[in-house]
N, C-alpha and C positions, 0 to 999 in steps of 0.2 A: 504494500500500500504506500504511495507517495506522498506522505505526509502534506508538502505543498499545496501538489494539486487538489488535494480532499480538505484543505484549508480554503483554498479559493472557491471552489465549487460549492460546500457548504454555508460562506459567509456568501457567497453570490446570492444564493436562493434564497437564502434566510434572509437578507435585505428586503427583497421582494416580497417574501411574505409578512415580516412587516413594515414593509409599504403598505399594501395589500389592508391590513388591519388600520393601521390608523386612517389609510383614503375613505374606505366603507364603514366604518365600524359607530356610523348615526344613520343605518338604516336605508332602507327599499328609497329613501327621496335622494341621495348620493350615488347613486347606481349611476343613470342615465346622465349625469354632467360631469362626471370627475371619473368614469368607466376610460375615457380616452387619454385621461392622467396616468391611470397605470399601465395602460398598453403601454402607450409612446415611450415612457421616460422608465418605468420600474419590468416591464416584464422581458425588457435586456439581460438584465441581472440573472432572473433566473434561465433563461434561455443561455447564459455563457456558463452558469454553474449548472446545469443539467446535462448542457452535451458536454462535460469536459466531466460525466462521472465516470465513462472507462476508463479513461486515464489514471482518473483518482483512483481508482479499485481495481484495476484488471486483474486482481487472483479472483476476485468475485464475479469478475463476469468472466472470465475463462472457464470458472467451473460449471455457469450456469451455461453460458455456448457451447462448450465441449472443443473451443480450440479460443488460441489470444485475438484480444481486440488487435492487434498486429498483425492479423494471417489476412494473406494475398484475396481479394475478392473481385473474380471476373462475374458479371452480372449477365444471363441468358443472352449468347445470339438472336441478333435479330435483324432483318433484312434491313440491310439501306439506311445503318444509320450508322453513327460515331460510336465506337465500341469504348466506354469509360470503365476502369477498372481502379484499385488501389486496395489501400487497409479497408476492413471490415468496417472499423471504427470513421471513416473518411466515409466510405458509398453507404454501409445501410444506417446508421448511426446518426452523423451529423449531415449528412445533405438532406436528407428526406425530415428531419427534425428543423433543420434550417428554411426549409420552402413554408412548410406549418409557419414558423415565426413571419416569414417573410410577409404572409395571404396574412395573420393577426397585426400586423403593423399595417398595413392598409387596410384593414377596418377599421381601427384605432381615426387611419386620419380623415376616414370615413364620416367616421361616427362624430369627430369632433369639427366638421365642416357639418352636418347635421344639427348639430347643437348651436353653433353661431348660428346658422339658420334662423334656428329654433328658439334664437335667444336665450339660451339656458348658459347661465357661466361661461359669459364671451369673453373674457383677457384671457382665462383658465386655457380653452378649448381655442383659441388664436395661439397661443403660446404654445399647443400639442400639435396643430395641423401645420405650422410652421417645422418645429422641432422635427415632425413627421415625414415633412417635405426633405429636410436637412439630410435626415438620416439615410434615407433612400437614394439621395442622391450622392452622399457620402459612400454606402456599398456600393453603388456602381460604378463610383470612379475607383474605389480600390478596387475591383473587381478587373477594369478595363485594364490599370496601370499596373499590376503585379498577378496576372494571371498565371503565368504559367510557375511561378516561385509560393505563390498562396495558398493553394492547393493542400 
């Protein structure tokens, strides 16, 4: 076990979840204005400490897989397209957990372009659909300018 990394992954999430308690924790009328509060700015946190829990654990998940978050994973042939392979931990682990964050961050800024609409806690929900905006456009230029080394 990595000591570190099961320090960063645990105090990640655990931020998030209290975020999480003090954003909501006056009830059903904080839902819908302050909902886009915790996507945009706190459910980062735990989405860096979730996918970074093989790392933290990998005797725990080697036992549970039956081989290390390290082992080689070619994903099914399939006609006529880009054949992507690597660690276990990279293709079934954090990409397919990462696209989930990606589709929840855009309904975050969804949801708080909805609410200024709607008038419900507009500086709050201007400050998350900006921030929303920011962020998205920030992983796609890391994406564009260190692709093939980010991976």
């Amino acid at each position: 076990m990595d000591i570190w990394q099961s320090l960063f992954s645990f105090i990640s999430m655990g931020i998030a979840i209290i975020a999480a308690f003090f954003i909501f924790r006056n009830g059903r009328s904080t839902i819908a204005p302050r909902a886009p509060l915790f996507i945009v700015c706190f459910l980062l946190f735990f989405y860096l400490g979730f996918v970074s829990l093989p790392l933290a654990m990998p005797s725990l998940f080697q036992h549970v897989l039956g081989h290390s978050v390290w082992a080689n994973y070619t994903p099914p042939r399939r006609l006529n397209l880009v054949q992507v392979g690597g660690t276990w931990w990279l293709v079934r682990w954090r990409d397919p957990i990462q696209t989930v964050f990606d589709w929840v961050l855009f309904t975050g800024v969804v949801w708080a372009l909805l609410n200024v609409v709607q008038r419900r806690a507009r500086k709050l929900n201007v400050f998350c659909f900006c921030l929303g905006i920011a962020l998205a456009i920030a992983s796609q230029f890391l994406i564009f300018t260190c692709y093939p080394f980010c991976v």
